[in-house]
C-alpha positions in Angstrom: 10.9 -10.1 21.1 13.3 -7.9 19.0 12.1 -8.8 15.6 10.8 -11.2 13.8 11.2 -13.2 10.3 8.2 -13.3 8.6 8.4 -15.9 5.5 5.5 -16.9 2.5 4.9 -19.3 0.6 2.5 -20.2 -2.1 2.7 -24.1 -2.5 -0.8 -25.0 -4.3 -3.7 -22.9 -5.9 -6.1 -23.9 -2.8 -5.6 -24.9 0.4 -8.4 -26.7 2.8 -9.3 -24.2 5.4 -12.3 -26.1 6.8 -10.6 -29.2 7.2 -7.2 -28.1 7.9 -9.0 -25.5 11.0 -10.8 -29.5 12.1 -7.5 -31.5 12.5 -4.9 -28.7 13.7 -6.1 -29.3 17.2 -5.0 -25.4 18.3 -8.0 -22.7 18.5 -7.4 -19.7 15.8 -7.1 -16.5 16.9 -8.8 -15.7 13.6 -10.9 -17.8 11.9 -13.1 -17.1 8.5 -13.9 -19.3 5.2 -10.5 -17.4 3.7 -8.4 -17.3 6.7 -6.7 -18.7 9.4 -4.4 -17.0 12.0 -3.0 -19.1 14.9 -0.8 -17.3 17.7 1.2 -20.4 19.2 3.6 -20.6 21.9 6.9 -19.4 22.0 6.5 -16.1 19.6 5.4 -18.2 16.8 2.7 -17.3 14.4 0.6 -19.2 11.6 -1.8 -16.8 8.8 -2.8 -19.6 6.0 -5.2 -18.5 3.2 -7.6 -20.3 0.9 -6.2 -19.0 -1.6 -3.3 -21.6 -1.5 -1.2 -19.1 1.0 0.9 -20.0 4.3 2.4 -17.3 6.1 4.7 -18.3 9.2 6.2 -15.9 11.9 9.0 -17.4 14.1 9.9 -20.5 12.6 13.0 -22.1 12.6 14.8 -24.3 9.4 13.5 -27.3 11.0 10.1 -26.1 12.6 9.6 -24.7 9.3 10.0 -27.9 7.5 7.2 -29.3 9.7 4.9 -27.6 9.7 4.8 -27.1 6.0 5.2 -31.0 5.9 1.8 -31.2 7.9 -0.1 -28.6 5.7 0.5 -30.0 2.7 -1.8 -32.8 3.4 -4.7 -29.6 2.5 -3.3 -28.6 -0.3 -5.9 -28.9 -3.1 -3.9 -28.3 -7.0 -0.3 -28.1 -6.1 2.0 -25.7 -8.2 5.1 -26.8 -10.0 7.0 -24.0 -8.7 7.3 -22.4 -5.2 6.9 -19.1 -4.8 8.3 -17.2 -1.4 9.7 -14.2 0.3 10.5 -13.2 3.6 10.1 -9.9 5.3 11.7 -8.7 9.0 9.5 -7.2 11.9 12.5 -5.6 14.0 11.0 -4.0 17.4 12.4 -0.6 18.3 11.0 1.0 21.2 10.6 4.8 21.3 11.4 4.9 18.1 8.7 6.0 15.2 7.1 3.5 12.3 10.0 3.1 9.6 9.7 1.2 6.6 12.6 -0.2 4.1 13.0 -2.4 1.3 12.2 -5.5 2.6 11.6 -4.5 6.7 9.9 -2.6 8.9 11.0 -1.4 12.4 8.2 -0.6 15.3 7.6 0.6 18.5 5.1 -1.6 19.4 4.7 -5.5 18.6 1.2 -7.0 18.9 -0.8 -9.7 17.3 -2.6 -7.4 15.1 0.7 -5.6 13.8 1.7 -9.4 12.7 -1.5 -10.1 11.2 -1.0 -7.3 8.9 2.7 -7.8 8.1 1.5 -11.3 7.4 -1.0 -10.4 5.0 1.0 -8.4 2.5 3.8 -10.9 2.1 1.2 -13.3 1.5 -0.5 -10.8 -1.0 2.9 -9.9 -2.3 3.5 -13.7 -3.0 0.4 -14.1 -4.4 0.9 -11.3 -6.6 4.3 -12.8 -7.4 2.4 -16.1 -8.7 -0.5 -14.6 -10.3 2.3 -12.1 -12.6 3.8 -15.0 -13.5 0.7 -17.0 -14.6 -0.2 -14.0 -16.7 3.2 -13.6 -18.5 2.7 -17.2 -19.3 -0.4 -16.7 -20.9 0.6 -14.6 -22.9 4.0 -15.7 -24.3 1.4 -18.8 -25.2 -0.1 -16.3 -27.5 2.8 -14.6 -28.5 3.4 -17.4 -31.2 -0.1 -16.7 -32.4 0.5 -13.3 -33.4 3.8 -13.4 -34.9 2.3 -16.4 -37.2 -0.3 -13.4 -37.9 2.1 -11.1 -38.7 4.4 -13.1 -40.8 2.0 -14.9 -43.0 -1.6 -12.9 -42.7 -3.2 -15.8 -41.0 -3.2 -18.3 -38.1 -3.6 -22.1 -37.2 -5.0 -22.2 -34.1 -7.3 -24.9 -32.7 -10.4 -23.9 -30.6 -9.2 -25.6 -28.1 -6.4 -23.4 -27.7 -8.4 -20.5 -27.8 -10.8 -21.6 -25.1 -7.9 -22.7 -22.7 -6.7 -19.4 -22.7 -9.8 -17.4 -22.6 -10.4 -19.6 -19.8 -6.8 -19.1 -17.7 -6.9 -15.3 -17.9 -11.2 -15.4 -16.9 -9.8 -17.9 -13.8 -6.8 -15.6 -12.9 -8.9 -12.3 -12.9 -11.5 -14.3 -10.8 -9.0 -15.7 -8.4 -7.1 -12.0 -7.7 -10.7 -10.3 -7.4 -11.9 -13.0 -4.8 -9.0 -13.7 -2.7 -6.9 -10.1 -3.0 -7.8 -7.1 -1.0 -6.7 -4.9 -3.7 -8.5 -1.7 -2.7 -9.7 -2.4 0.6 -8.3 -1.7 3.9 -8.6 -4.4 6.5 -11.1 -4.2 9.1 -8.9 -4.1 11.7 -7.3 -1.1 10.9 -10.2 1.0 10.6 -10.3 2.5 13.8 -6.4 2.4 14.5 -3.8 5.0 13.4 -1.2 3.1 14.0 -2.4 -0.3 12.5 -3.5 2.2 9.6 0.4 4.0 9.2 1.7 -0.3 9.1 -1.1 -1.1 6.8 0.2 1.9 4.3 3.5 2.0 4.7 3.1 -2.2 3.2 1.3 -1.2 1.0 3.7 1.2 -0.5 6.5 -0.9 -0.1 4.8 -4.5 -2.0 3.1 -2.0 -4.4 0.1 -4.9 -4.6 -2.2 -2.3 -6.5 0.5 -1.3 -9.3 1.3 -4.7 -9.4 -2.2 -5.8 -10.5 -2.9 -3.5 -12.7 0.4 -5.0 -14.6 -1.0 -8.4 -14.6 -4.6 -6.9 -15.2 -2.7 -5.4 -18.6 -1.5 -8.3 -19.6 -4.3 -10.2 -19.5 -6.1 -7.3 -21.6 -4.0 -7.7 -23.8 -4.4 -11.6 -24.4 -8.4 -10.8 -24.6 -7.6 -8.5 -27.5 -5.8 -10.9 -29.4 -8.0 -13.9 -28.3 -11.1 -11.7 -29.8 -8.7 -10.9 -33.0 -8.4 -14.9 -33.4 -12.0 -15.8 -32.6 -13.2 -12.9 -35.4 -10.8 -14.6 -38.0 -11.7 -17.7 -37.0 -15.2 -17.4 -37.3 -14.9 -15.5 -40.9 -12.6 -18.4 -42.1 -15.4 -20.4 -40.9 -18.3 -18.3 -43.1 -15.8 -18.2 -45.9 -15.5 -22.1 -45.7 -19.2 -22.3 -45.5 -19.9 -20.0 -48.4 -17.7 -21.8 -50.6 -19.4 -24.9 -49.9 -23.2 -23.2 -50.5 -21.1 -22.1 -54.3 -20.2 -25.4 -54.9 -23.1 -26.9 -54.0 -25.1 -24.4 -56.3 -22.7 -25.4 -59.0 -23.2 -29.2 -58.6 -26.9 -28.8 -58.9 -26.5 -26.4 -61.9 -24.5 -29.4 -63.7 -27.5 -32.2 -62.7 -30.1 -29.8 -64.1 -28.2 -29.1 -67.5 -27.6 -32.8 -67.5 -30.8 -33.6 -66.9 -32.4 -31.0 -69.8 -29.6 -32.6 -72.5 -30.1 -36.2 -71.9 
């Protein structure tokens, strides 16, 4: 094998691992609660991820179009859009580990080195879905504080407020759970070489800079949901207040009443 066409997709925001692993009918080569990774015949390789991740190696237009046909059955909250990208493997022999844009070149093929390609375009797709989540969020909010600034008050429901305190709590949740951020893969622990491929990909998706992006993006819609809930709450205790005054007033007026008649 000279190379090898490595493409990801994220399709839905969960896929069925334990019942997808039940009626595939081909034995993993890796098999966990997050992940699957099949080695099938003919050079062709399978890494799909709970978190709504497939990851193929060696597929053609039409195998492609398959097997993405047959996965979908475990898909579990599909996504309007798709989100992909596809990175090369190319096999040089004798030649050292070099990295570009959107390739790497190796000496040496193996299982592992595909595993690890596999999981940074996956992460990098991910990534890709869980920035644009984020931006979404907080254009939502954007209206919100321009109201703010133009009139010195806003109209939002608390509905509104607790669908987006609870879409950037899920989206935090979902990148610390199912993204290795910070941590190395096991595999590569004791391997140099698995180790150079595992930081030269990292360098090249940038997954880390990348999060902290989304990560300040989504800081920035807690601020401003706090900032709403505050004013919220002291239009609420303003309301109420007025209501205790009136009140007062009303039973000021039956007691006068009362003493003149």
């Amino acid at each position: 094998m000279s190379h090898l066409k490595i493409e990801a997709f994220q399709l839905a925001e969960q896929i069925n691992i334990r019942k997808l692993r039940k009626e595939f009918k081909v034995e993993p080569t890796i098999a966990s609660v997050y992940e699957l990774f099949y080695v099938l015949e003919e050079g062709k390789f399978l890494n799909v991820f709970n978190y709504g991740i497939v990851v193929l190696g060696g597929y053609n237009v039409l195998e492609k179009s398959n097997i993405l046909k047959f996965l979908s059955q475990f898909y579990d909250k599909n996504i309007d859009k798709e989100y992909s990208d596809d990175f090369l493997v190319e096999v040089k022999p004798n030649e050292k580990i070099a990295f570009k844009h959107n390739s790497i070149s190796v000496p040496e093929l193996n299982e592992k080195v595909v595993r690890i390609c596999m999981l940074h375009v996956g992460q990098s797709v991910a990534m890709d879905y869980y920035e644009s989540l984020s931006y979404d969020i907080l254009e939502g909010t954007k209206q919100f504080t321009e109201q703010l600034e133009k009139y010195g008050k806003i109209k939002i429901p608390k509905k509104d407020l607790l669908r987006f305190s609870l879409a950037t709590l899920n989206i935090k949740n979902s990148i610390l759970d199912n993204l290795y951020i910070l941590d190395n893969p096991e595999s590569v622990w004791d391997d140099e070489y698995l180790s150079k491929v595992d930081q030269g990909l990292k360098d090249i998706f940038e997954i880390s800079i990348r999060f902290r992006d989304v990560d300040y993006r989504l800081r920035i819609v807690e601020n401003n949901m706090k900032l709403f809930t505050d004013l919220l709450q002291h239009r609420e205790s303003s309301f109420l207040e007025w209501i205790v005054i009136v009140l007062i007033f009303i039973e000021i007026i039956n007691i006068f009443i009362e003493k003149v008649f």
